[in-house]
C-alpha positions in Angstrom: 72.9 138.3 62.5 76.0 139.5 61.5 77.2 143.1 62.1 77.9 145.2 59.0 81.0 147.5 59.4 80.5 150.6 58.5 82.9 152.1 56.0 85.1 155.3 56.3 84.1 158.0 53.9 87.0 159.0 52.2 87.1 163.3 51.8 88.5 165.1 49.1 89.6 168.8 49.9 89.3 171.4 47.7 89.0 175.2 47.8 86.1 177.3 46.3 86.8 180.2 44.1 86.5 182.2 47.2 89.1 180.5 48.4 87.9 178.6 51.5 89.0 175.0 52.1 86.4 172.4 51.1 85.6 168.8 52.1 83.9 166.7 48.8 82.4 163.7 49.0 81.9 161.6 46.4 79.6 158.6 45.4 80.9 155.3 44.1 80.3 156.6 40.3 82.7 159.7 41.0 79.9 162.4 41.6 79.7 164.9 44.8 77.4 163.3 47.0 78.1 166.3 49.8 80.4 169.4 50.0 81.1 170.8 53.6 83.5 173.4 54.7 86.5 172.0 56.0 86.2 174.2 59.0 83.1 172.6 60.3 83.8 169.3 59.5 87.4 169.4 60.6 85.8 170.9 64.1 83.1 168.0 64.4 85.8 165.3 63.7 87.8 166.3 66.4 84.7 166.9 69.0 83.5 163.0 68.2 85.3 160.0 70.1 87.0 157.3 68.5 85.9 153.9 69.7 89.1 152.7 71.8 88.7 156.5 73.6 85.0 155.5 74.3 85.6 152.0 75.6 88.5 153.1 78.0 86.7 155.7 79.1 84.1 153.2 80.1 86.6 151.1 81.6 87.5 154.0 83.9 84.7 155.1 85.2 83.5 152.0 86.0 86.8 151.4 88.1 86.6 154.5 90.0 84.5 154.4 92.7 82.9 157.0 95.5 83.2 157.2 99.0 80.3 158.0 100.7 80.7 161.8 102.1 80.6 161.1 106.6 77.8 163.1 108.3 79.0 165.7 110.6 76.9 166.0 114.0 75.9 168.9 115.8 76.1 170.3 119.3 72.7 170.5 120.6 
């Protein structure tokens, strides 16, 4: 089986008549498909990982490894 990339979505931004900064996504015929506020999506952007963050990350952790803490003993 072959893997199927999955595409970027590609945002428009726009501001309301409020005046607030908007994110529109649009369908492959031109029509919204979804409108978020820039301030939300913006924020869950940056609290995702990209996949070369995730991988060396991986990487890392598996290189790092813990020494066993020593037993103290006691004066009996």
């Amino acid at each position: 089986m072959a893997a199927t990339k999955k595409k970027a979505v590609r945002r428009t931004t726009l501001r309301s008549s409020k005046g607030t900064k908007l994110y529109a996504v649009r369908n492959a015929d031109g029509t919204f498909k979804d409108i978020q506020s820039y301030k939300r999506a913006h924020a869950a952007d940056l609290r995702g990982k990209s996949k070369a963050e995730a991988t060396t990350a991986k990487k890392k952790k598996k290189t790092v490894k813990r020494k066993a803490a020593k037993k103290k003993k006691s004066k009996a």
